[in-house]
C-alpha positions in Angstrom: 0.0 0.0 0.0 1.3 3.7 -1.1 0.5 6.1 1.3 0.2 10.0 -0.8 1.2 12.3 1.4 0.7 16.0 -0.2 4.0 17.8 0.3 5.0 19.9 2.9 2.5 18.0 5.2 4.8 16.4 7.4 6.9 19.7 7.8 6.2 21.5 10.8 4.4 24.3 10.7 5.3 27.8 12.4 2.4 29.1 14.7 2.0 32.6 14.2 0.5 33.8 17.3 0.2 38.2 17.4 -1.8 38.1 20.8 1.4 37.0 23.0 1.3 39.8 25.4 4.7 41.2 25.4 6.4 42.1 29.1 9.0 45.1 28.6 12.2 44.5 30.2 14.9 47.6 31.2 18.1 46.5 32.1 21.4 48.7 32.6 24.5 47.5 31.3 26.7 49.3 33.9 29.3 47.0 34.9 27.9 44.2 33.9 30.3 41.2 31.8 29.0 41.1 28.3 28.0 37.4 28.4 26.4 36.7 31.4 24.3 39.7 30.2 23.9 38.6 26.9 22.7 34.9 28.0 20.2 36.4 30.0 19.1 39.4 27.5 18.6 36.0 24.7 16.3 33.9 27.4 13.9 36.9 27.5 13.7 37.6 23.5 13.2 34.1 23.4 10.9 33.5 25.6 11.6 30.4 27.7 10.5 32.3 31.1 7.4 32.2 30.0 4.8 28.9 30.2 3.4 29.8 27.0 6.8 29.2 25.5 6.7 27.5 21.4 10.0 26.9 20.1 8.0 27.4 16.4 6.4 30.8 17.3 8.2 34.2 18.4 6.9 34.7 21.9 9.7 36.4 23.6 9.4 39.8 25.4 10.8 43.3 24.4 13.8 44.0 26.3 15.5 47.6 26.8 19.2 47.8 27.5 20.5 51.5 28.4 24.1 52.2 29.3 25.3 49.7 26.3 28.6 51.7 26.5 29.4 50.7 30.3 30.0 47.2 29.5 33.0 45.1 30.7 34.8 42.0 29.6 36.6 39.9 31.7 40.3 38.9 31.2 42.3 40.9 28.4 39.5 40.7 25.6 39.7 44.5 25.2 42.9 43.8 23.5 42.5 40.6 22.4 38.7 39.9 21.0 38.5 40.1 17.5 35.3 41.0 15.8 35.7 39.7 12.0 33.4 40.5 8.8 34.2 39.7 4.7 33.5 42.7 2.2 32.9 39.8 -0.2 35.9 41.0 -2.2 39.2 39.0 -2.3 41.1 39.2 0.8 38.5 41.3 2.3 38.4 40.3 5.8 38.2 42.8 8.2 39.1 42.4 12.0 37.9 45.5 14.4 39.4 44.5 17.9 36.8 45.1 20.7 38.5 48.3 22.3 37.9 50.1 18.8 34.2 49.3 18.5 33.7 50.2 21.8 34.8 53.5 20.5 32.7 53.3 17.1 30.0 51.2 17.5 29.6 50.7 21.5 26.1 49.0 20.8 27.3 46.5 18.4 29.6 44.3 21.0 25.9 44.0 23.3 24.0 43.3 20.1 26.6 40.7 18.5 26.8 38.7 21.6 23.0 38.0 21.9 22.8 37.3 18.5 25.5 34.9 18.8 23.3 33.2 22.1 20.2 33.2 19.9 19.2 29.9 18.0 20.1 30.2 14.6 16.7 29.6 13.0 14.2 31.8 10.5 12.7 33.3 13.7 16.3 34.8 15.0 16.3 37.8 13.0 12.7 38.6 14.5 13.8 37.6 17.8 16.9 40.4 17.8 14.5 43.3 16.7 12.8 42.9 20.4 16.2 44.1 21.6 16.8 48.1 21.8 20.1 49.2 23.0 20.3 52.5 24.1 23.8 54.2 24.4 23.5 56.6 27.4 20.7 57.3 29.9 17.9 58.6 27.3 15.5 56.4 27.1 13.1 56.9 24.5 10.8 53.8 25.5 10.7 55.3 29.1 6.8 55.7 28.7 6.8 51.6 28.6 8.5 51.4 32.1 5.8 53.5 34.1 5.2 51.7 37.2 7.9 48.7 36.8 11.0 48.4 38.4 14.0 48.3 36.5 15.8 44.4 36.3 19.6 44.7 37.4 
């Protein structure tokens, strides 16, 4: 007996689920060692802490991050991290070490190591746009936070 099955039937199927209510996280990245921060900043935008949790839908919360300049590394890996990216043109590699982005692009170290901690599936580049980094004290989601206490 052949058994037809129509294709894409036994692929699973993403839920897509807009009425997860959405908690907004602030945390402030003073002091605070880039990956322990970033492992718990990636728990939220996924959203295992909540018992609604789908591994197929996007149910993570919106988390705020202000201060992203104040973070620290442990060790030497100011001097020694590398960040790396390809033009795409021969021999086109480019290696920024982390002291030098902190002075370009201070959001960027906060928002490469989450992404990095993120599962690396279609929903991951939804996932990160729940993440606003803020460099500094203004916060322009500050209307979101009325009435919450701030996570540490």
């Amino acid at each position: 007996v052949i058994m037809l099955i129509p294709f894409g039937a036994r692929r699973a199927r993403r839920v897509v689920n807009d009425t997860v209510p959405r908690a907004w996280h602030l945390f402030d990245a003073s002091g605070q060692v880039v990956g322990r921060m970033a492992s718990r900043l990636a728990r939220l935008l996924i959203g295992k802490h909540k018992p609604s949790w789908d591994p197929r839908s996007n149910c993570g919360d919106q988390v705020v991050v202000i201060n992203a300049e104040k973070v620290v590394f442990s060790g030497d890996k100011w001097n020694q991290k590398l960040y790396r990216h390809h033009t795409g043109y021969p021999g086109g590699l480019r290696e920024i070490p982390a002291k030098r982005m902190l002075e370009n692009r201070p959001e960027r170290i906060l928002k490469k190591a989450v992404w990095g901690m993120l599962p690396p599936n279609r929903l991951r580049n939804e996932r990160i746009k729940l993440l606003k980094l803020i460099v500094g004290k203004d916060n322009s989601f500050a209307d979101k936070f009325e009435g919450h206490s701030t996570d540490k």
